[in-house]
Structures are given as C-alpha cells and as structure tokens.
N, C-alpha and C positions, 0 to 999 in steps of 0.2 A: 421592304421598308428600309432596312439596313442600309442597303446599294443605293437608294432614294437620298436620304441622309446626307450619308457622303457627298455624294454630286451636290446635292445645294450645299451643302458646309463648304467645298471648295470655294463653290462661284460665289458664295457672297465673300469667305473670308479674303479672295482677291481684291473688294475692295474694301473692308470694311477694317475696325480698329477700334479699341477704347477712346472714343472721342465723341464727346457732345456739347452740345450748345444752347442752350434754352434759351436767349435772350435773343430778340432781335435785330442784327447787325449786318452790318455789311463786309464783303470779304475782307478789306480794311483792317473793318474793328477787329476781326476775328484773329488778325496776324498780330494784332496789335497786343491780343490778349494773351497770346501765346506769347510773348516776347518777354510783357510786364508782372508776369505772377511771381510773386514775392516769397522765395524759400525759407521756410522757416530755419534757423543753425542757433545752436543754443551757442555758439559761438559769433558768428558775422549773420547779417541779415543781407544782403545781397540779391540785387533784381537777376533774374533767371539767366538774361543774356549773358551776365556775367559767371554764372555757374560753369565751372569745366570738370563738373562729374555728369555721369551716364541717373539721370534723375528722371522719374517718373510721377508726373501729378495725378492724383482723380480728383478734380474740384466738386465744389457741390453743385454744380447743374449738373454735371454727369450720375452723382449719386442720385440728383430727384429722378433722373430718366430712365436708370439702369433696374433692370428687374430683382433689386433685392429689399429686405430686410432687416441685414444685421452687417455689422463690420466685418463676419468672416467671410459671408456672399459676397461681397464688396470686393476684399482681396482676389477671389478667385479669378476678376478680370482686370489682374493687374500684371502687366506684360515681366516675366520675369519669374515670378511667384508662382510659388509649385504648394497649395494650399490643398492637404490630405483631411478633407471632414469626415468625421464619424459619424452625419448626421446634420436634417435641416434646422433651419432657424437659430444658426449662432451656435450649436448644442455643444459642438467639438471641434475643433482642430489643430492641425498642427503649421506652422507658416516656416516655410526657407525657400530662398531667395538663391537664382542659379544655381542650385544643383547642392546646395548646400545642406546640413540635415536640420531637423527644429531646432536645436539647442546653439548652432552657429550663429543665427540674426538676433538683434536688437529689435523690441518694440518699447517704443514712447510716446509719453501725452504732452504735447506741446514740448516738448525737448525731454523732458522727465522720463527717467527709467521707468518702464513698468516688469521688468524681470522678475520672473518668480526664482528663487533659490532653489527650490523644491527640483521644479521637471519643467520643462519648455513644454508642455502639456498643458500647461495651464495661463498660459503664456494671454492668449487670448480673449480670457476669463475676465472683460475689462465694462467699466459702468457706460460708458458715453453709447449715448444713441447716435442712429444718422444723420438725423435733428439739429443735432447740437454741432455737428463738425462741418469747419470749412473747406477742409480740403485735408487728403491723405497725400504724404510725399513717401517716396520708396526710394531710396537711395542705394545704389548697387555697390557691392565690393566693399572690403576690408578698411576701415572708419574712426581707425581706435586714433588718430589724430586729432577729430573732430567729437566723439562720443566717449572714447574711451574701452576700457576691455568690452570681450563677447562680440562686436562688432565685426565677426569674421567675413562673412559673407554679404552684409549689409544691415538695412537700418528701415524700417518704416515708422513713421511720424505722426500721427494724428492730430491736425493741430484744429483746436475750437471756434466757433464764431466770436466776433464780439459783437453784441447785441447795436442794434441801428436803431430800435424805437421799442416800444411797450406792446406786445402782443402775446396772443395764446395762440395756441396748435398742438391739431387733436387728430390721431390716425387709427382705425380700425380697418383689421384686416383678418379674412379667414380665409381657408383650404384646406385640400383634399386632393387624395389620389382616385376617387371613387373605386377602391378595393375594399377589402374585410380582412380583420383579421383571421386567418382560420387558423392559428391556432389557440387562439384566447377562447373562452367558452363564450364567452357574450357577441363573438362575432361583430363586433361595431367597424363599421367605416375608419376606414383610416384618415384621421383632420389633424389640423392645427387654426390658432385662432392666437391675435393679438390686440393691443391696444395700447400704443402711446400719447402721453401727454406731457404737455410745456408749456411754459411763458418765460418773459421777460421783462423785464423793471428797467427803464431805463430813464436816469437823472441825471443832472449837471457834470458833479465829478464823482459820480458811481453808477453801475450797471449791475445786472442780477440775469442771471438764468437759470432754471429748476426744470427738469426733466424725470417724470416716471415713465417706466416701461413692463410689460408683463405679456409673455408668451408661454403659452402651453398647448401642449395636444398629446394624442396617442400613439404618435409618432407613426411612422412606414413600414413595420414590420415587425414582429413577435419582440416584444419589452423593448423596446425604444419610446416609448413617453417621454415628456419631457416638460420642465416647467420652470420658467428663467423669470426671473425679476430685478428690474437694475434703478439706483434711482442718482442721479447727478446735479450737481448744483455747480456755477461758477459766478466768482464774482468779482469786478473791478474797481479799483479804486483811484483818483486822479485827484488827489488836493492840489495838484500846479501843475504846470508845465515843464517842469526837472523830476517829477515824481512819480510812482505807479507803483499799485500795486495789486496782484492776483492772487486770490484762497479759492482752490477747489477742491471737491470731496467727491466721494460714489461709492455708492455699494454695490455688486453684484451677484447674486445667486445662482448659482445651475442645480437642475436637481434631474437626472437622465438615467435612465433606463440604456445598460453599456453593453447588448447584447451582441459578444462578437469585438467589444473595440479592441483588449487589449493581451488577450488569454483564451483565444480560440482556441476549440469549442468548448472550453469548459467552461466560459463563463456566460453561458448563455444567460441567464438567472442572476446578473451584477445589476449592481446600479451604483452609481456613482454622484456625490453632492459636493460641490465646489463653492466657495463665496469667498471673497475679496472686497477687503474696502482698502481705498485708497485716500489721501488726502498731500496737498500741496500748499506750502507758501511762499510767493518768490516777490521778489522786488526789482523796479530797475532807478537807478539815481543817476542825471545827469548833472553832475559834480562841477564841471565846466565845458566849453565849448567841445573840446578835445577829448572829453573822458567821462566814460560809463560803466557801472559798476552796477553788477546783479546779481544776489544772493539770493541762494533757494534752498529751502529743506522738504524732503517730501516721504511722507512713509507707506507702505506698502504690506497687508495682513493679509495672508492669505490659509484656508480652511480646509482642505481637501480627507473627503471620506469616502474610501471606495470598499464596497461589498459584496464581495466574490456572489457571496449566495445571499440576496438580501431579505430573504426571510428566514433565514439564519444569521444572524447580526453575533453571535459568539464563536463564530469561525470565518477562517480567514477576513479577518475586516482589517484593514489598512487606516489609521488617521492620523493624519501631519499636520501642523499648526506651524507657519512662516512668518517671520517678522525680518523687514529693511527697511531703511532709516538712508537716507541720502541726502549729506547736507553738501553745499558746494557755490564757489565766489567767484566770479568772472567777470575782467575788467576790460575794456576796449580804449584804446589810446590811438588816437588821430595825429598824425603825421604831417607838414606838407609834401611827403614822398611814399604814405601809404596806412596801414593802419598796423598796430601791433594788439596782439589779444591774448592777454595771460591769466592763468587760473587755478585751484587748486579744487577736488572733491574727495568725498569720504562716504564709503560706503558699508554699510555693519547689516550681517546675514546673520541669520539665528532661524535651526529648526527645532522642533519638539514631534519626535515620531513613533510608531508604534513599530516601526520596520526598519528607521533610518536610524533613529535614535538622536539623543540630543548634543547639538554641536552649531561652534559659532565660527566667523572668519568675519575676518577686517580687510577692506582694499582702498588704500588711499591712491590718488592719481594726480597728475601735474601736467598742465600743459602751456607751451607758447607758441604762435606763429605771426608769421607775417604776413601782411595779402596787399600784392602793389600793382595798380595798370601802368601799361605804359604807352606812350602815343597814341593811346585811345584806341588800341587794338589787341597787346599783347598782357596781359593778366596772367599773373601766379599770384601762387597761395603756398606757402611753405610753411613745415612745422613738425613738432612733436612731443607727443605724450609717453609722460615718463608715472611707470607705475610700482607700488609696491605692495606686494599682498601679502598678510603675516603668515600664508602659507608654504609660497614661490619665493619671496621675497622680492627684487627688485628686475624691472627689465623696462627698455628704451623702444617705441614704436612711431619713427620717422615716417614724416610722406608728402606727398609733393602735387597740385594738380595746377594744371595753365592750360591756357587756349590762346588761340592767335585767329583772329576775325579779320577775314580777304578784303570781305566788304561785308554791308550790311546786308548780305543775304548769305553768305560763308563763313561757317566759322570751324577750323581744328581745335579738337580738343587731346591733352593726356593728362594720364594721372599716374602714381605709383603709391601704392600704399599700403601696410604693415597693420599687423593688429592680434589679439590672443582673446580664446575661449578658455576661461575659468571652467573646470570639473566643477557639475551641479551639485548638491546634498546627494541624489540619487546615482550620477554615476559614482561616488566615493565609497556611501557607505548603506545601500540598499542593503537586505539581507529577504527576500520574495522566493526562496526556495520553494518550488523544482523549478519556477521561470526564469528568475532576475537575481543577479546579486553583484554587488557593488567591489570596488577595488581604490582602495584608501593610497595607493602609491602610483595612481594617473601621476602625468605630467597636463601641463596645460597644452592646447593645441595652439598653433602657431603659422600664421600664414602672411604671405606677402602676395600683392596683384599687380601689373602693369596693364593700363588699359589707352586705348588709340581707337579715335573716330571722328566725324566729320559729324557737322549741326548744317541743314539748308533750311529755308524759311523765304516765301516769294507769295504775294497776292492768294491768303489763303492757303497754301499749300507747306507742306513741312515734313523735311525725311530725317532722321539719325541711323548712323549705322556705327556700332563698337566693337569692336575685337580684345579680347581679356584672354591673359592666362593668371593661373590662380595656380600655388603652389601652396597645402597644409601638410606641415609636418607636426608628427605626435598626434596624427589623426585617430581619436576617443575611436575604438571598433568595436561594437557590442559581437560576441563571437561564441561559439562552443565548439566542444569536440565533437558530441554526436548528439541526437534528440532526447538523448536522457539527460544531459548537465544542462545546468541554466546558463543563459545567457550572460557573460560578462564584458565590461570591457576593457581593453588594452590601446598601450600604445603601441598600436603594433600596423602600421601602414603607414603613408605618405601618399595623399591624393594630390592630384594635380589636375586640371580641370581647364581646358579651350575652350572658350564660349565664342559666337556671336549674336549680336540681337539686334534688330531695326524696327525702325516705326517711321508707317506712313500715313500722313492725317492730311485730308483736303475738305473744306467748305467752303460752298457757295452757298447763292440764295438771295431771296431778296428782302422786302418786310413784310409779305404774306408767307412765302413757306422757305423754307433753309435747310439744306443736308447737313449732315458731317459723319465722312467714311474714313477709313484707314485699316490699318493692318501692322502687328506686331506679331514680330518671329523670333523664339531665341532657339539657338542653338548649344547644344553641351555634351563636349567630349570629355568624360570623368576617364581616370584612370587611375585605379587601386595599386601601387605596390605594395600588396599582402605582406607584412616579415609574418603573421600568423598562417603557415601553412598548414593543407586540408583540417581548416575549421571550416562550421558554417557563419556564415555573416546575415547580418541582419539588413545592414547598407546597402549590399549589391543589389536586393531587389527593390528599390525606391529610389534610385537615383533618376532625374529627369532626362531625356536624351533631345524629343524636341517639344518643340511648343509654340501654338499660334494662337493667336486670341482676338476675335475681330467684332465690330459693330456697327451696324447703319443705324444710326439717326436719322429722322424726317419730320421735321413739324410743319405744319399748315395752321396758320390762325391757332385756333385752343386746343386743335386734335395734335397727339404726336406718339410716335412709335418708334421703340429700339429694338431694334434684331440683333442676338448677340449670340456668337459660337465660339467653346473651345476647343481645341485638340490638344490633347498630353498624351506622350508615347513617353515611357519609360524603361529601363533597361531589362528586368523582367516581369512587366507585367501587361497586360492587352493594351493596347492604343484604346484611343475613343474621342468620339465627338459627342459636345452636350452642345446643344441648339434653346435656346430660350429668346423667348418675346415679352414684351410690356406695350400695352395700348390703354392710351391716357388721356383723358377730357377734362378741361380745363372750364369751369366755372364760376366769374368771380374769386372767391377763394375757397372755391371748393375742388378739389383735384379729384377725379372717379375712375381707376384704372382697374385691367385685369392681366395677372398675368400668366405663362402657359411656363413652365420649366422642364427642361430635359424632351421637349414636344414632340421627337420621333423615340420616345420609349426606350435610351440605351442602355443597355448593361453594362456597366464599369464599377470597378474597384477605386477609392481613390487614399484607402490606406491600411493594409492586411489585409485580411479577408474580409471586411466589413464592404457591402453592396451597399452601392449610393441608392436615393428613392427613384422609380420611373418618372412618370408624365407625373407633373403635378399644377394644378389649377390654383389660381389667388386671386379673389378679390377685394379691392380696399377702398376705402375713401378716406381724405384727407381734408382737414381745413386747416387752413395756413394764415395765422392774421400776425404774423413775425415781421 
C-alpha cells in the first residue's frame, strides 16, 4: 500500500499544485486573474504584476475547493509552509515559513499583528472562519521594512471579504476515522462534528458581517478531544468617498485534550484551553489627491491554561494571561516621479503568569520608503524601518526589492532584506523545571536575505523559480547538556539557510469543464554553526529539507474534485506523503461534498512525537446565499 502511494503521489504531483478555479473562464481570463490580484501591504496596495517579492496567494475559490476546515488545514498547502499540527480541526499548530522555526514568522488580520507575547504556540489561535476570508497571502523572507520586528522569515496575511449583498450561510460537517478508542472504557468511535454560521448586512455606506463557529469531537486517539468555538463580526463604514472606516472583533476558544503535544510521555493525561479575543479599529482618510493617511489601534487578549494532569488541577497547571495594544499611523504621498510612505507604530506586551511571572516591554517602530516605476518596466521599492524596544533599545533594518519586465510575459525579480525576532515572555523568563526554563539575557535574533528569480506567465500557464540565502545571527537555540536538565535557550549559533522554490500552474478548459494543475517545490539547505558544543538541540530535528505540494482541480458543470498531496522530508524525522481528495456537487445554493484525508493510511509525525490521524472520512453540506 505504502509502495502504491508513492507511485501515484509522484505522478500526479508531476502535474499538479495549489491552484484552483471555480468560476468559469477562459484560458484568457484565467491569466488575467493571475496577473490582477490585488496584494494586500499595510503600507502600498499594488497590483501583483508589480510585486517583486516571492508571494504566494490562496484566493477563496481555492479554499471553497480544497479539502479543509480551518485556517491551519488551509496553510498546510501552502507552498513554502512547514505547518507541525498537533491534531485535526484547527486544534494545534505551529506555522514557519522556509525552514524557519514558529516564533520567526508574522501572522496578521488584514495587516494587523495577531502575535501572541506569550509562545508562537498559540500564534494560530485566531476567530475568522474560512467564510469570512478573501484570500491568505504568504509572503517569503525577512519583512521588517514592510511589517516591522519578528518578521524573520516571513509574513502570512489574512485578509477579509467585503460583503457584496445581504445573505446567510450555513455549513455542517461530520467525521470519522471508523476506529475505537481502546483505551478509553467506553470504547466510542473515533468522530468529530461542526457547524458554521453567517450573514451579511449590506447598505449604502455601511456593511456588516457576523460569523459563529463550533467544532468538537473525541479526537483520534487516547485524550485528544477537542472543542473550539470562534465567533467574528466586521464592519464597514463609507460616509464619502475620502472616508472609511473598519471595527472588527472575534473571540476564540480551544479546549483540547494534549496527549503527547508538548512533554512526552508524561503528559499523556494534559489538556490544554486557549481563548483569544481580539479587536481592531482603523481608518483610511484621503486628505487630497496626493495623500492618505491611516490610523489603527488594535488589541490582542490572550488566555492560555495548560494541565499537565487535568484531573489534578493543583499540580503542575501552568496559566498566563496576555495583553497588546497596537496603535500605529501611516501616510502615503503621491509623487509625479513615484510615491513616498512614512509612518510611525507602538506596540505594549504585558504577561500575568503562573510560570513566567509578571512583566512588560514596549517597542516603538518608524518607517519610510519609496516605490518608483520606470519606463513602464523597471520597478523598485526602497526603504527602512527603524526601531526601538525599551529592552534592546534602538536598531536600523534596511531593504530593498525591484524587478524589471522583458516583456509582458517575463519578468526578473530581486530583493534584499533585513529584519529581527524579539525574545518571547517564554524564551526570557519561563521557569517549567525538569522540561523548560527561560533565559532573561537572549539577545534578539537577527537576519538578512538576498533573493533572485524569474516570473513567466503565457495563455494560462505560469512558472516562478527563487533562489535565497538567509543568514540568522543570535540564532534563539533551545539546548541542554544531557536528558536530565531542561531545555534552555541561548545565543549560541548562527544559521544560515539556501533555499529554492518553484511553482508551476496551467489551466485550460472551456465553459462546460476546466482543469487547473501545478506544482510547487521548495528546497532548504539549513546549516547550524553550533558555538553550543555536545548539547542536545531541539532545532535540528525539525528543520524542513524538502517539500512538494501539488493539486489537480477538475470541474464539469456542478460536479468538481481536488486531488491534493504533500511530501515533507525533514532533517531528522521520516519523509511522507499525505494524499487527500474533496468531491463536490453543486446545487443551486446548496453545495454537498465528501471528503477522504490522508486516503492511503500514512504514518507520519508532523511535530515531536505526536502521530498525525489516519484515513479520515467527512461529510458536509453547505448553503451559500452571500
């Protein structure tokens, strides 16, 4: 079955790739739409052509078609993304981006930090359904020009819809691995079971959208249950044509059963409850022809209770209480020779812990750049963010990206760019003796990227290929001497990191049935120089080595099916392929699919020792009146 596997994972990922289509077009429109998507930058808004960084979209026709869920199934077929879950249905993970570890990436809502202070752990603990988003952009490599600190390795975006009319939408969904538990006494089936729900309000000059969500089951193996509730509201406002503005809010709950996540074997018998609310309010004012001006504050609560033995709650239980506040003003000035974009933000962390103890930090940021075409071919973007944290105190992070376009099917792109990871609450001042314990004299980690690649794009068809080296110094090493002392970490290495990565997407078709295949490969040659000699490391065995990730799309009239495989080989742990399908019937506004996951049964690890589930079955039904 194994040997079976493989062989088909080959041949289809030969042609296949994160690439779908739902709408029906012509090879045309399909190049057309690839060219025109609109990058979200909390700094320039800029059509895609003009991008000269290594960027990765998943629009929402890709999400309707793709066999997931939640946002963290979502990531895991995103070319690049090395996404370690603890567990289905959103429950766990951890996200980094080439070869980088959780704590290096940025995630954000619509430009908006969502960093937790605490642990990159919970990083993904976020309200927004699939629903409600328009499209995820992943942006590669070191960012702190554009985003500011922590952007070492890159940046994922989520950015929202804006409602287009007044509808509801309603999605139930169940599954199963059709196994038992045998070690629980009751022996039940192993399921999980959801059901989302939304609308939208939509008036002159204001819009509304509200979304609940609620997923639970008994998870796939001895205390893994689990039970997530999330619920999201956005809303818009337009009194004129100079004017806007956006408040959104979300709360989120996990409540999981953490057998095995974080303190094998002895925490067989944990469970772990997470919740996060979040809230934002931005504005954008066009002041004159030439000039725009957008001020935002957004805050950030997060809850985290984990318990070693949760029917024991007066030993080891761990609980941290997060609070950030992020306010920040960004101006854009129009040129007749280009445009200038200056800015200032301010960001204030505070924990209250049972383990970390309590402690605050302040980090203010500045940034200016320029962004000019010329001859209607060659495009730069220059700049830089200048920071100071009342920790570190002050440091400068320059960078630079341009392309030059042959013709309108060629284009070169490079980039250069600088950026630093802030020490978490947890790498400073944890205190988790005999496992973990913190180190209050880290430096921040520090990295620079140079990257070079070629853009094609012809009737349907579209390749990229990158080459990056990545140089972190003051690389955070979680480490010990022997299996009796806890984990600490130091600065005590210097990675450095060769990537390649390409993607190939081609559709055809006509107005009864339409393909769309590709293929995305990245490549990563890390290289540790240890100053911490015979420790053991925690790093070395998690770093990514390769990675493919492919999909066939096929609609006909109302029926359509994705086929989608990954493969992750990392540097000590087993390779593997996971194989999944989604077949979907299209009814008026009724959508009736089922899906198969992991469908030749692999064994894989995808973060310590915690085993991912087998085969797992889903079926859902959706109605859509958005």
């Amino acid at each position: 079955m194994v040997k079976r596997s493989v062989i088909l994972s080959l041949m289809l990922s030969a042609i296949s790739g994160v690439y779908a289509q739902e709408k029906t077009t012509s090879e045309q429109e399909i190049t057309n739409n690839i060219e025109e998507i609109v990058i979200y930058n909390q700094r320039l808004q800029l059509a895609s052509s003009l991008k000269n960084r290594n960027i990765t979209i998943l629009s929402k026709e890709q999400i309707k078609q793709l066999p997931v869920s939640s946002v963290n199934e979502l990531l895991s077929y995103a070319a690049g993304v090395d996404l370690r879950q603890r567990g289905p249905f959103g429950t766990q993970a951890d996200l980094s981006i080439d070869g980088g570890s959780f704590e290096q990436n940025l995630l954000l809502l619509n430009g908006q930090k969502l960093t937790d202070p605490q642990t990159g752990h919970n990083a993904l603990n976020i309200p927004v359904p699939l629903e409600a988003i328009e499209r995820v952009e992943i942006l590669r490599g070191p960012s702190a020009r554009l985003y500011g600190v922590n952007s070492l390795t890159g940046v994922v975006n989520i950015v929202t819809k804006n409602p287009s009319k007044d509808g509801v939408f309603a999605h139930v969904y169940g599954g199963t691995s059709f196994k038992k538990d045998k070690e629980d006494d009751h022996g039940d089936m192993f399921n999980g079971r959801g059901v989302q729900v939304g609308g939208t309000v939509l008036k002159k000059k204001h819009n509304h959208m509200l979304f609940g969500t609620h997923d639970s089951g008994n998870g796939y193996r001895y205390n893994t249950a689990f039970h997530n509730n999330k619920v999201f509201y956005q809303g818009n406002i337009v009194p004129n044509e100079n004017n806007s503005i956006m408040v959104l809010g979300g709360y989120a709950r996990s409540s999981f059963g953490a057998n095995g996540f974080y303190a094998a074997p002895g925490d067989k018998n944990s469970k772990e409850i997470v919740s996060t609310t979040f809230a934002n309010f931005s504005s954008k004012h066009r002041l004159s022809d030439k000039f725009l001006l957008s001020p935002s504050v957004a805050y950030r609560y997060n809850f985290d209770d984990y318990q070693y033995f949760r029917h024991k709650l007066d030993v080891a239980r761990s609980r941290h209480y997060t609070h950030a506040i992020t306010a920040d003003v960004k101006g854009q000035y129009e040129v007749d020779f280009g445009k200038f974009n200056v800015g200032a933000e301010m960001r204030y962390e505070e924990i209250n812990s049972t383990n970390i103890g309590d402690h605050s930090k302040s980090n203010y940021g500045f940034f200016a750049e320029f962004q000019r075409e010329f001859f209607n071919s060659l495009d730069i973007n220059l700049g830089a963010y200048v920071n100071y944290n009342t920790q570190y105190g002050w440091q400068v992070f320059p960078g630079i990206d341009m392309s030059y376009a042959f013709n309108s099917n060629w284009k070169a792109v490079f980039s250069a760019g600088t950026s630093q990871r802030l020490p978490s609450f947890t790498d400073l001042y944890l205190n988790q003796r005999p496992g973990n314990v913190g180190n209050p004299d880290l430096d921040p980690e520090k990295a620079y990227q140079v990257e070079g690649g070629a853009k094609y794009i012809k009737d349907g068809f579209s390749a990229e290929a990158f080459v990056f080296y990545r140089d972190i110094d003051e690389f955070i090493h979680w480490v010990r001497s022997d299996v009796s002392q806890p984990f600490e970490p130091v600065n005590a290495a210097k990675n450095k990191t060769t990537g390649v990565n390409t993607t190939f997407k081609y559709a055809f078709g006509n107005d009864v049935s339409q393909w769309n295949l590709g293929l995305a490969y990245t490549y990563l040659s890390p290289k540790l120089e240890n100053r911490a000699e015979n420790k053991i490391s925690k790093y070395s065995s998690e770093a990514l080595k390769h990675q493919v990730v492919g999909t066939i799309n096929y609609k006909y009239k109302n029926f359509s099916t994705a086929f989608v495989n990954r493969f992750n080989d990392r540097l000590s742990y087993k390779s593997y392929w996971v194989n999944d399908i989604r077949v979907s019937y299209t009814l008026e506004k009724f959508n009736f699919y089922v899906d198969a996951q992991n469908i030749f049964n692999t064994t894989y690890n995808e973060a310590g020792v915690v085993p991912m589930p087998g085969r797992w079955f889903t079926l859902g039904v959706k109605f859509n009146g958005l």
